[in-house]
DRENKOL-114256 format. One record per residue: x, y, z of N, C-alpha, C, O in turn. Coordinates in pm, whole numbers, plus 50000, padded with zeros to 5 digits. Layout:
N
XYZXYZXYZXYZ
...
END
This chain:
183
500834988050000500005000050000500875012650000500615022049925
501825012750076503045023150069503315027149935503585039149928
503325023149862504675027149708502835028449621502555038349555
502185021049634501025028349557500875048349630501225059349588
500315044249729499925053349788501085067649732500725078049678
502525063449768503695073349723503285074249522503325085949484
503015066149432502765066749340501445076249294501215081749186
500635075849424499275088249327499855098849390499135108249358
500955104349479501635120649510502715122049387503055133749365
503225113249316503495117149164503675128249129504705134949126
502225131649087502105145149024501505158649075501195169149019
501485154149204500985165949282500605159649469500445148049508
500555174049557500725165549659499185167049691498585176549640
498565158649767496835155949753496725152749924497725152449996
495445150749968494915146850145494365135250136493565133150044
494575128150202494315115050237492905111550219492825099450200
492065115850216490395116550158490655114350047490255103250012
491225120849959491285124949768491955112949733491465106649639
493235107249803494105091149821493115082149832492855074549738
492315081949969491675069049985490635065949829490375055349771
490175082349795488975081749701489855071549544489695059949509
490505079349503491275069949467491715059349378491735057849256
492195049749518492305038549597491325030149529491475021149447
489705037749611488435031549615488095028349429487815017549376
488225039349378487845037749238488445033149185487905030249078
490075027649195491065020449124490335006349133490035000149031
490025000949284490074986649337488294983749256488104973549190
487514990949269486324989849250485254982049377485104985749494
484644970649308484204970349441485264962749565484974961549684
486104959849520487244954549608487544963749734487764959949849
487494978249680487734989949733486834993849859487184999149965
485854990549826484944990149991485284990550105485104998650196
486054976650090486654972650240488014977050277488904971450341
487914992550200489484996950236488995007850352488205017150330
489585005050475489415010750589490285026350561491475028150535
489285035150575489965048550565490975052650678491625062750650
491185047950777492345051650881493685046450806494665053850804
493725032750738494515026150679495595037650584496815037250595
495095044150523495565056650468496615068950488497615073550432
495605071850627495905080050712497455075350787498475082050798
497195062250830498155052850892499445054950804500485059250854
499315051350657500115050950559501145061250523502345060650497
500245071250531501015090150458501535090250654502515097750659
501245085450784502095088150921503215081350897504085087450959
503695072250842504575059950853506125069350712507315072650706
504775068950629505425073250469506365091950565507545095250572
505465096650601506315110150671507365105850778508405111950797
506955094050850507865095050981509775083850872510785080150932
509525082350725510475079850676511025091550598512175091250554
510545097650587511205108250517510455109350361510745118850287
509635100750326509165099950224508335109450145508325112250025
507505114450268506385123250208506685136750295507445135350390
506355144950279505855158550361504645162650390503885162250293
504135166750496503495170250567502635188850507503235197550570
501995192650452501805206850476500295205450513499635195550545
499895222150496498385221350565497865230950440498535239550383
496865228150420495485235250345494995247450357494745242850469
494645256850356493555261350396492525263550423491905265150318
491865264950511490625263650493489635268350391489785280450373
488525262450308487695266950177486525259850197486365250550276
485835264050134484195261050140484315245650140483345238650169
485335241150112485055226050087485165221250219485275209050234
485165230050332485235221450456486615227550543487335236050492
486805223250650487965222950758489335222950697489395215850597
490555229750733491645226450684492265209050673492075201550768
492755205750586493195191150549494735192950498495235200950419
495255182650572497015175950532496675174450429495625169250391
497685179850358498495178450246499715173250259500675177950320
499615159050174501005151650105501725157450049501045164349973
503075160450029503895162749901504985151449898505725150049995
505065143949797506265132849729507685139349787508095149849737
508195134949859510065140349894510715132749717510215125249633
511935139549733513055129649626513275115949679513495105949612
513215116549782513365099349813512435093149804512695081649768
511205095349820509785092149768509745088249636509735076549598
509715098949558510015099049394511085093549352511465099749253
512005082049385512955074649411512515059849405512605051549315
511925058849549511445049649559510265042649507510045030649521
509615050149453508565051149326508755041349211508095031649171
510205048849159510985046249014511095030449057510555021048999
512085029649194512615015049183511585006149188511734997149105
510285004949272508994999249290508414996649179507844985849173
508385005749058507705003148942508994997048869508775004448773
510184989848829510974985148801511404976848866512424970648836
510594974448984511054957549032509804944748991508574944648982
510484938648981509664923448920508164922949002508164931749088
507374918149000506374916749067506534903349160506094903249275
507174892349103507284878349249506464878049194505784884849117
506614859949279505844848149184504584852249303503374853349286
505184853649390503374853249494502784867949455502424873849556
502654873049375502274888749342500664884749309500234878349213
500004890049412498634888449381498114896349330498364907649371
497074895049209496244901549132495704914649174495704923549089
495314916849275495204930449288496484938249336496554947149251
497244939649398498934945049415498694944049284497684950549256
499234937949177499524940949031498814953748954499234964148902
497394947148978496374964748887496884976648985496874987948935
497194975649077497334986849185498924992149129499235004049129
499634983749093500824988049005500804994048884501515003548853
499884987948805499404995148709498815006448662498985013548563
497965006648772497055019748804498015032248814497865042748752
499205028648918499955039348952500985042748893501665052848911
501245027848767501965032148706501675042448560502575048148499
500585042848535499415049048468499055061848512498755070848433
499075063448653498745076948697500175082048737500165094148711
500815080248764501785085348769502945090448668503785099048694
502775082248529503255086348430504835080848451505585085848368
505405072948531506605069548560506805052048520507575043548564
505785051548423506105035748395504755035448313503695039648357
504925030548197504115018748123503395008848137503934998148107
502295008348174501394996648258502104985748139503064978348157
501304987348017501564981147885503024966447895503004954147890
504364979447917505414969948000505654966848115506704961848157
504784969248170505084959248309503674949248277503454942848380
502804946248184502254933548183503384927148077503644915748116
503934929447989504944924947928506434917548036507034906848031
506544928648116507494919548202507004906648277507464895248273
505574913548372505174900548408504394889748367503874882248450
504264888448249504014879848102504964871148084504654859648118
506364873148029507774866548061508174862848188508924853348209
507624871348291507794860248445507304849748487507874840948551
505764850248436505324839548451505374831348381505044820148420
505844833548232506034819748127506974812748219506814802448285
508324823548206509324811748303509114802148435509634791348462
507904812448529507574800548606506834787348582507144776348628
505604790948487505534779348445506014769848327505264760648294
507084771348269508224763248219508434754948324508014743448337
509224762248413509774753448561508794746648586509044735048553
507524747948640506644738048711506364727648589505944716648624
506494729048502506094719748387506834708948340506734697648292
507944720648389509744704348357509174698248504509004686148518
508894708148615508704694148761508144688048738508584677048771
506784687348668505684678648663506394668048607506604658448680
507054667548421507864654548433508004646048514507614634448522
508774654148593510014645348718509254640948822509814636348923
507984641548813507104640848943506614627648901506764624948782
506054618848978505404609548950503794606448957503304604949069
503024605548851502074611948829500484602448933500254590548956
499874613348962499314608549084499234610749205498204609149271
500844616349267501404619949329500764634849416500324645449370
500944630049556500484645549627501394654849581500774663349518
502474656849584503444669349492502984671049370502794682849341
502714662549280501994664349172500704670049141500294675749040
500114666949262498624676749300499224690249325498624700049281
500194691449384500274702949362500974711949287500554723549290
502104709249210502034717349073501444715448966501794718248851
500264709249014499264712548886498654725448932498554735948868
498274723149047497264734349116498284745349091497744754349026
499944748849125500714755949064500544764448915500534776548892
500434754348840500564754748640498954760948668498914772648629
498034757648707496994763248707496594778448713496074785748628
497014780948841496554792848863498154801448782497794812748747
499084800048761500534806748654499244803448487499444811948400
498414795648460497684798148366496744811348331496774818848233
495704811048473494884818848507495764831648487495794838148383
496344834048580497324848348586498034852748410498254864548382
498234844348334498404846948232497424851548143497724861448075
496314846448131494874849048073494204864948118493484871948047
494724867948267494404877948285495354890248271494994901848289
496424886948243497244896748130496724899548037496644911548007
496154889647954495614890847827494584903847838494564913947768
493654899847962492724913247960493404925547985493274935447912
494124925248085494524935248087495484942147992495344954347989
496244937847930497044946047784495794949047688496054956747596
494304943647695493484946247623492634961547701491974970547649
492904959647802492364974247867493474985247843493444995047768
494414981047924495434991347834496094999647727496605010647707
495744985747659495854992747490495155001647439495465010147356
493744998847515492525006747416493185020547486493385029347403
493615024747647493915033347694495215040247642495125052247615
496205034947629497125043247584497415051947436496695048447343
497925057747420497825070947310498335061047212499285053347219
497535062947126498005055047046499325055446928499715065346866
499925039146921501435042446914502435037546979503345029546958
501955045947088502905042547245503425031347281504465032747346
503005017947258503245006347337503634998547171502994997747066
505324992447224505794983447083504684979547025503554977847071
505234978046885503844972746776504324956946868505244954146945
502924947846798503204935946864502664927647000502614915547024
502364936947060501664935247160502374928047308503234934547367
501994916147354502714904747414503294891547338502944879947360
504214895847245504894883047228506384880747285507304874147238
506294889647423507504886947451507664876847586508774873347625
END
């Protein structure tokens, strides 16, 4: 939640209401059950590292004065490296769109290639589980379970598919190698 959260101060510094909101509309209905203190919690932790800054609002018809985020350089740092690290084999489906999202709103990464990277991550994992299965003896409780493995490294692939298909229609067109995912 950290490096998303540092990813929507990007392009401007925003209050933890305007973050959670968001959040909420990125996840959809997933987003519900995102506890708004959780947030709050997030931009205390993200400041008490040096990450974010702290300012104040003024007060305007829109209500009471409200914290304001601003991104530090080490923030906007840690951003860059977060959207350029691999996603891991345990990278669950939502962490991923939430990468995407921010890598999309933030303008500091290519959703497009990072389903391309983790497209080629998961082929390679399931290569590997596929040479195990060989070596496995079939029937086998280990074998129950890299199937259930190859399974869901299937699923997760399929849903690349949608998603470079949401993306595409989104990005300017051009932008993303001709070609699509054949890498």
């Amino acid at each position: 939640m950290q490096d998303v959260v540092l990813a929507l101060l990007v392009k401007g510094p925003s209050h933890g209401y305007d973050l959670r909101g968001r959040l909420r509309t990125a996840l959809g209905p997933l987003g519900e059950t995102l506890n708004a203190g959780q947030v709050y919690v997030t931009l205390s932790r993200l400041e008490k590292t040096g990450l974010v800054v702290r300012e104040r609002e003024d007060a305007s018809e829109r209500g009471p004065r409200r914290k304001v985020y601003a991104l530090t350089g080490a923030g906007r740092e840690r951003v860059a490296g977060w959207l350029a690290e691999p996603a891991g084999p345990r990278a669950d489906v939502a962490e991923f769109h939430l990468k995407l999202v921010a890598a999309a709103e933030s303008g500091m990464a290519d959703p497009l290639t990072l389903v391309d990277a983790r497209r080629r991550e998961l082929r390679r994992g399931l290569a590997e589980v596929q040479h195990a299965v060989l070596t496995c003896d079939p029937g086998s409780e280990a074998g129950l379970l890299l199937e259930g493995v190859a399974l869901r490294l299937q699923a997760d692939l399929r849903w690349l598919e949608a998603c470079e298909r949401t993306w595409s229609a989104r990005a300017p067109h051009g932008k993303h190698g001709e070609g699509g995912g054949n890498g």
